[in-house]
N, C-alpha and C positions, 0 to 999 in steps of 0.2 A: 451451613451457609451463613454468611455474616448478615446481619439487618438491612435489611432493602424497602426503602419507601419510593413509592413514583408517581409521578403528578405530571398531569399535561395539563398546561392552562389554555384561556379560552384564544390566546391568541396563536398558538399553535406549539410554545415550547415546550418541550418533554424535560422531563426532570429526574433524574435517578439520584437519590442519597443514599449510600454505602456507611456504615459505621464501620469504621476500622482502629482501634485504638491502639493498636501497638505503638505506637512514636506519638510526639505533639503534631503531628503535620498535618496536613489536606492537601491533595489533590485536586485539581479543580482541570474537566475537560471538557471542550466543545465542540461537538462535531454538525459540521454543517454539509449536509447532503449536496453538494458538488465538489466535482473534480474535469478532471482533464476530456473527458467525456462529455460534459455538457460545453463543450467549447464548439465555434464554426471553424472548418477546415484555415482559414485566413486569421483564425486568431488562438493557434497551438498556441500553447506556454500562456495563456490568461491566467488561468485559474492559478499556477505558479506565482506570477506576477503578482496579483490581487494578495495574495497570502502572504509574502514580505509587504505590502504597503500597509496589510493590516495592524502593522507594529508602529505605523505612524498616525499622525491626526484621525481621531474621531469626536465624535460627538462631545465629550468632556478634555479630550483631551489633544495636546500640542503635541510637535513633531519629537519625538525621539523621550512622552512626557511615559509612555506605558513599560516599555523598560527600566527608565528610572527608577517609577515609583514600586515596581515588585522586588526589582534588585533590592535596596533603599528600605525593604521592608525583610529582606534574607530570605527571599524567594529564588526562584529561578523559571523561567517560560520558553515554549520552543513551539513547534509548529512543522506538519508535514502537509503536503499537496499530494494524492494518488490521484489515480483513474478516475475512480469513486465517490471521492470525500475529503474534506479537509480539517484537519483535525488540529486543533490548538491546547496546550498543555499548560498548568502552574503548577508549582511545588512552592506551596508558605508554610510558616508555621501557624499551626492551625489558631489563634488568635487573629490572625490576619484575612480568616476569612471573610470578611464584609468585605473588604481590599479587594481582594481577587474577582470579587461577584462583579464587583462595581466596577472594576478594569473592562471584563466581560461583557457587560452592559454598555461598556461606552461606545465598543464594538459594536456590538449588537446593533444598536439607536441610529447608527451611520458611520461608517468612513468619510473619511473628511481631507484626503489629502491632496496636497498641492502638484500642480504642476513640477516645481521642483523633485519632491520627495516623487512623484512618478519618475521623472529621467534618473535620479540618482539610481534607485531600486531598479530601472530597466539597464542599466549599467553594468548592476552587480549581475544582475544575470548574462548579460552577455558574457562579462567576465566569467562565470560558472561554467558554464558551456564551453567554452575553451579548454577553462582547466580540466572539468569531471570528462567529458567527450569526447573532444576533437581533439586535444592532446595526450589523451590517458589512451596508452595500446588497448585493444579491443573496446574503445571507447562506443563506437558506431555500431558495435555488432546489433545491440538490441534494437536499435534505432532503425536499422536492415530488416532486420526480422520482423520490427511491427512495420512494419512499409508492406512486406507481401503477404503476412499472416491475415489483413484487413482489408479489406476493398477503399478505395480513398475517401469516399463519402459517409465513411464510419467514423467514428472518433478515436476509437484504439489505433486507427492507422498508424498516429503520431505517441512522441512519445509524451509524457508530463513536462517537459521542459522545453520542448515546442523544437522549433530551426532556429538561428540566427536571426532568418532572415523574416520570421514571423513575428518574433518577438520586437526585432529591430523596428518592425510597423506596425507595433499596437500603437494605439494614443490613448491621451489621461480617459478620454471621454469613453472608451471602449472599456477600459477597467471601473470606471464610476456606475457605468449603466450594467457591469458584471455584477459588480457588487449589491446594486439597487436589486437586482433581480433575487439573488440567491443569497444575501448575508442575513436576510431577516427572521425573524421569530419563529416563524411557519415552518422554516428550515433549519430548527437547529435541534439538536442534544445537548444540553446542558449535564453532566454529570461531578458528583460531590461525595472524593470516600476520605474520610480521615478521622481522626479525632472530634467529633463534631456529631451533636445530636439535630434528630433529620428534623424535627417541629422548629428549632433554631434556622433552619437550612431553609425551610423552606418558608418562613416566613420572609426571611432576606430577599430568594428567589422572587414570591411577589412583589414584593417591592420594586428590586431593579428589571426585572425581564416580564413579571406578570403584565405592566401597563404597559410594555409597549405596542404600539399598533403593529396590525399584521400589516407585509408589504405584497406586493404582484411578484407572484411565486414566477420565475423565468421557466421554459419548459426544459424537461429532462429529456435527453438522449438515450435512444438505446442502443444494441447492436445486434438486430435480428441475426437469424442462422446464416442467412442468403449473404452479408456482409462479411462471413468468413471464407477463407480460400485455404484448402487443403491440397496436397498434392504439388507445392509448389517447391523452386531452389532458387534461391539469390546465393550472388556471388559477390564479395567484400575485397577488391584487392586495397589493401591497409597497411600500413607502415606499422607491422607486428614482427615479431622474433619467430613466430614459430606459427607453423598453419593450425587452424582451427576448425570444428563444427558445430553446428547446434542442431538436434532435432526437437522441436517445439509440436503438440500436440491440442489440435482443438480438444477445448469439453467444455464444463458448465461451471457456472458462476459461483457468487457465494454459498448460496443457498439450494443449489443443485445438489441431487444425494450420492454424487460421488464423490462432493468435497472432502471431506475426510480421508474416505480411502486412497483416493491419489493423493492429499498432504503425506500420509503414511507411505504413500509405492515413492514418491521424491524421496524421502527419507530413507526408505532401505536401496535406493537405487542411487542417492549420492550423497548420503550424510557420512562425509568424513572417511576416516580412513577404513573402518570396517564394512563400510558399503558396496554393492554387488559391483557398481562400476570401476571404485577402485580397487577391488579386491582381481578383478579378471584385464585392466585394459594397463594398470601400473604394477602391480605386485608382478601378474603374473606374464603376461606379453611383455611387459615396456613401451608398449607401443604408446604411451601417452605419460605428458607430467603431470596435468591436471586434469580433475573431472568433477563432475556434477552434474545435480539435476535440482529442481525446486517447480513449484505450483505456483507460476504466474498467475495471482489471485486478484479477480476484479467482479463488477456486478452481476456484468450480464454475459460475460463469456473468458474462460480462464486459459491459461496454453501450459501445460506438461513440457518442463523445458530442460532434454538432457544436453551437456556439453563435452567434449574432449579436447584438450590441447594438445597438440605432438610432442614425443621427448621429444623427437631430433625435427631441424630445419630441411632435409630431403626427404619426409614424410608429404607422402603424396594428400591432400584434400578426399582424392576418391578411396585411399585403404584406411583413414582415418575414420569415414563413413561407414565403409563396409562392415570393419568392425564395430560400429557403435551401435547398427542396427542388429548385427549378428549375437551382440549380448544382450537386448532388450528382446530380440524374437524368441532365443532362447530361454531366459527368463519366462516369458507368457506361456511357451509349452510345457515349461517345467513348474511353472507355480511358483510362488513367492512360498519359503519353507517357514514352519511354527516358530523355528528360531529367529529368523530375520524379522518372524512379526513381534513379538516378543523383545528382542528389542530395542525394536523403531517405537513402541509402545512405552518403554521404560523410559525412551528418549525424551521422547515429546511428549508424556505425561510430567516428568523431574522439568524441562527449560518451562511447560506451562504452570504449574505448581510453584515452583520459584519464580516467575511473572503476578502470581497474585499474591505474591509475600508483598509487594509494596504497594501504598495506596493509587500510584502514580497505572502501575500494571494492571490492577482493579478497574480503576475509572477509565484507563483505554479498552479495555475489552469487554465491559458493559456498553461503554457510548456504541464500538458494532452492533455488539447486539440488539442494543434497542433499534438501532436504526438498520439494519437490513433484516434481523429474523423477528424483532416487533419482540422480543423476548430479552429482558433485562440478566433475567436468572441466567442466562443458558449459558455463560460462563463459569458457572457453579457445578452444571452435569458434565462440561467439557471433558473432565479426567475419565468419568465413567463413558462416556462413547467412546474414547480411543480403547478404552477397555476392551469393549465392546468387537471390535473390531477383528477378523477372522483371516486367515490367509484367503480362504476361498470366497470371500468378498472381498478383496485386495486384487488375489487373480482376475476375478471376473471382469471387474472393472480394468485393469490393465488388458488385459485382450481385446477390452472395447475401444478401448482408446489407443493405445499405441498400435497405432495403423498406416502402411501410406496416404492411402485416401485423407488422413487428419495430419498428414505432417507437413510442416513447414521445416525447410532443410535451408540453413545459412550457410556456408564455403567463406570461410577468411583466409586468402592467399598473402601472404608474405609480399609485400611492393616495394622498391627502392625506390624514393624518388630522386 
């Protein structure tokens, strides 16, 4: 395991320094415990929102001044919004660490933008929505699916990108009092892996993020059991080429002890071409041109999401179903075989192993860890539990889970308009 020091200070930031010397660089990530989840039903797409304005005015610095100066320094920075959590990225050359902290920090201390830079930034997102959803074919599917997978008083109902027509009615002051609530110190991970010794790291650390005051932590969202709906079907008539489905399967969250095995039963049930769905519904029926499955991963409750697209355009909705349940039931009676675990295991042990060759892969999957299993290392034993992992705890869990009762069934019908 490479050197790990970790410090929480008194105002609430958590701190993890990584030694990783391979390259001159550093990493530098901040994860701040909300997402799309701690939003109110009238204001989908905040937490989206707040996350591009975070690239403008704060506390040190002017509109458009924090891209500048890390470009301008041969860096590069990005930024994701989940369900969950928002996560912000740098890549410098490790010399340039004070820079990066002190970027961090300005963030940290307040956002600070204008009027202006709010309509621009709610702009760009409208713009997005168009392009990634409303105009992209099966743009809406997911969008459908979390609409009946979640009661509407949930926050999963919606997706991280909100409606139109919610985003179109945020105002500055609805993002200002988002940000007041959940950008502060209390709420954040700080994490530091590169070229860089951790006594250097963290004396920097107090300096910029140690004094800042804590702020009024906003309340967290959950999504009890009872906010889930199983058993249900929507129907999507959509301006698509060819019909579609999805079966989506309640289960458990991050930290839930299925997670693993169902990343693993996604994996042998739709990674790529040698997996059970393409192997039986395109090799061998034709009944389909695409397929897949993946583990809609989120805090407090996840969905198992297989899909099928039809070869042809007079594929019926209901023989497209038929068979997508007919090779998931059979699967559960037949077991997931030693080969298929084996290697879904090789898979995703080789893409996670090549995710902590770089400092950037490190520092993101420390910052989860600290913040949902309270455990920095556990990216370190990651290889050894998929190791771990058995067909007959694969099966077991897939019999529990892929169920009616737990499914949510999406129908995308081909529409002319």
């Amino acid at each position: 395991m490479l050197p790990l020091l970790y410090q929480s200070f008194s105002n609430g930031v958590e701190l993890v320094v990584i030694e990783h010397r391979r390259a001159p660089v550093v990493a530098i990530v901040v994860l701040y415990r909300v997402g799309s989840q701690d939003e109110e039903p009238r204001q989908a797409g905040l937490a989206h929102l707040v996350e591009h304005l975070a690239f403008g005015s704060s506390a040190y610095l002017g509109h458009e001044e924090f891209d500048r100066y890390c470009t301008d320094a041969g860096g590069s920075t990005n930024a994701l919004t989940t369900y969950s959590y928002t996560l912000y990225t740098m890549v410098l050359p490790a010399y340039q660490l004070a820079l990066g902290l002190w970027l961090e920090g300005s963030r940290m201390r307040g956002l600070a933008f204008t009027e202006e830079e709010f309509r621009i930034q709610q702009q760009v997102i409208l713009e997005e929505l168009k392009e990634t959803v409303y105009n992209q074919p099966y743009g809406r599917w997911w969008e459908v699916q979390m609409n009946h997978a979640f009661a509407p008083e949930c926050s999963y109902h919606w997706e991280v990108y909100g409606s139109p027509e919610t985003v179109a009615a945020l105002t500055v002051e609805d993002a200002r009092q988002f940000a007041r609530h959940y950008y502060g110190p209390q709420n954040a991970v700080v994490v530091v892996c590169g070229d860089v010794e951790g006594s250097h790291v963290l004396e920097l650390a107090q300096l910029y993020y140690g004094s800042l005051p804590a702020t009024s932590l906003g309340v967290r969202r959950q999504c009890p059991a009872v906010c889930q709906r199983g058993g249900v079907v929507a129907v999507l008539k959509d301006r698509v080429p060819l019909p579609a489905v999805s079966l989506a399967f309640h289960c458990g969250g991050y930290t839930a002890p299925e997670f693993l095995p169902l990343t693993a039963l996604a994996d042998i049930l739709g990674g790529g071409r040698s997996s059970h769905l393409y192997r039986v519904l395109v090799l061998q029926r034709g009944s389909a041109r695409d397929v897949g499955a993946f583990l809609d991963a989120r805090q407090w409750a996840s969905l198992l999401t297989c899909y099928s697209i039809a070869s042809a355009p007079d594929t019926s909705v209901s023989e497209l179903e038929r068979q997508l349940w007919q090779v998931l039931e059979q699967l559960c009676a037949d077991g997931v075989t030693a080969a298929e675990v084996e290697r879904t295991q090789q898979r995703l042990r080789t893409e996670y192993a090549a995710r902590l060759q770089h400092p950037l892969g490190v520092a993101q999957e420390v910052a989860l860890a600290t913040a949902f299993w309270s455990d920095p290392e556990r990216p370190f034993r990651l290889l050894e539990e998929y190791a771990r992992l058995t067909p007959e705890e694969i099966t077991e869990w897939a019999r529990h889970v892929v169920r009616p009762e737990r499914a949510v069934t999406t129908l995308v019908i081909p529409h002319r308009a």
